[in-house]
C-alpha positions as a Python dict, from the first residue, in 0.01 Angstrom:
ca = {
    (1, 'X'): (0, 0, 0),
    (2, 'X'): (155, 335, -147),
    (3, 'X'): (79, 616, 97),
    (4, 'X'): (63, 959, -109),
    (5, 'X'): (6, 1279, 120),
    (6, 'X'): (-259, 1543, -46),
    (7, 'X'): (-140, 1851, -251),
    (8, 'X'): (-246, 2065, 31),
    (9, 'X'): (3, 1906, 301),
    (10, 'X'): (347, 2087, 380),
    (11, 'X'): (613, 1897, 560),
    (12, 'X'): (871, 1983, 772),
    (13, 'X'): (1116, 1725, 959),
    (14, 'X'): (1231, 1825, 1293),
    (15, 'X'): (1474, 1720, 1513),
    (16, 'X'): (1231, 1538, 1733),
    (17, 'X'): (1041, 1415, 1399),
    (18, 'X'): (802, 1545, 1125),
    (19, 'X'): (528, 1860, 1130),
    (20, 'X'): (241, 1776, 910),
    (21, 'X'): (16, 2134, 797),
    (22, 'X'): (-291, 2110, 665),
    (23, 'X'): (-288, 2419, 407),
    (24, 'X'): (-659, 2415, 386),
    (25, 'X'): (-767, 2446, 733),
    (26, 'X'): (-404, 2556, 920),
    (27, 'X'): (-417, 2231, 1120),
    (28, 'X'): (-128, 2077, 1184),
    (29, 'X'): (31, 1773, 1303),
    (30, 'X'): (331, 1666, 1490),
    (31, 'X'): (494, 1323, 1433),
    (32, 'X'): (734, 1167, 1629),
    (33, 'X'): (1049, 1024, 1526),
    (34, 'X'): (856, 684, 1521),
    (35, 'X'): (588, 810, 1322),
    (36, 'X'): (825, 993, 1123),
    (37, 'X'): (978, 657, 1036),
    (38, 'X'): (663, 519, 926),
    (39, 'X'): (532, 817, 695),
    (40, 'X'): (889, 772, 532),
    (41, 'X'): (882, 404, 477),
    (42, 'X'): (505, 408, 364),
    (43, 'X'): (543, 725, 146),
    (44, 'X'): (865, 517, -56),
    (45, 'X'): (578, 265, -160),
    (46, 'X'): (672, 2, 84),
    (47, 'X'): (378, -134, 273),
    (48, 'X'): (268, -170, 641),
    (49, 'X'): (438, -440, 742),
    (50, 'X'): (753, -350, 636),
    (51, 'X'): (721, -9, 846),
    (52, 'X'): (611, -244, 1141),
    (53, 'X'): (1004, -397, 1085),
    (54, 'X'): (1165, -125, 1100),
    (55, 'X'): (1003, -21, 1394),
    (56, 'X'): (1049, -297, 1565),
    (57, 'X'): (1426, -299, 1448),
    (58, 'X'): (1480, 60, 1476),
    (59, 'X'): (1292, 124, 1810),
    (60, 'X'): (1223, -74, 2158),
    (61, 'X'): (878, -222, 2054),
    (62, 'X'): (722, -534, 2036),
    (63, 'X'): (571, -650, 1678),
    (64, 'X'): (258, -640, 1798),
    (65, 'X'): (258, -297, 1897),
    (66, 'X'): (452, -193, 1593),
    (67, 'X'): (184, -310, 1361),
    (68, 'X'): (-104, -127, 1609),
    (69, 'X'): (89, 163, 1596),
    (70, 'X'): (98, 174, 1203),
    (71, 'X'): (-240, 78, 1152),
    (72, 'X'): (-340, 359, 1403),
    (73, 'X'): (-106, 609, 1240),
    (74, 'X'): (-288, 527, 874),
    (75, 'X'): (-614, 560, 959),
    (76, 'X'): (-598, 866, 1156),
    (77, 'X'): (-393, 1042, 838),
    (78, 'X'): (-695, 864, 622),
    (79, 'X'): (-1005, 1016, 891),
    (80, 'X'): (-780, 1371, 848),
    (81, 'X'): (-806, 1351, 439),
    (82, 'X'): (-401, 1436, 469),
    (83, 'X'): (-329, 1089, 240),
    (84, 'X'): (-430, 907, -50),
    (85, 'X'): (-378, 547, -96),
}
């Protein structure tokens, strides 16, 4: 699953991880460097399970909890309208 973001989302990467702004509405999000990871994985066209790896190799997590996470990270960035799929 190819994760695109919408043509009215800016970036920025941080230090700490990635701001997401919602041109549209002024909204914005803050992702840390976990979710960071996953937005970049995703956003190369790998697919959810592969960011789920490298969280669990990259960061102290359980597999379990990796795949939650990137499920939960997904569909909130779906329910937002900030991605395409």
């Amino acid at each position: 699953m190819a994760l695109h973001f919408r043509s009215h989302l800016s970036t920025v990467d941080t230090e700490y991880g990635t701001v997401l702004l919602d041109e549209r509405t002024g909204a914005y999000w803050q992702l840390n460097r976990t979710g960071a990871t996953v937005i970049r994985i995703l956003l190369e066209g790998h697919d959810p399970e592969e960011a789920a790896e490298a969280l669990i190799t990259t960061f102290d997590v359980g597999a379990e909890q990796a795949r939650s996470d990137v499920a939960a990270l997904v569909a909130a960035l779906h329910e937002a309208r900030l991605v395409t799929s």
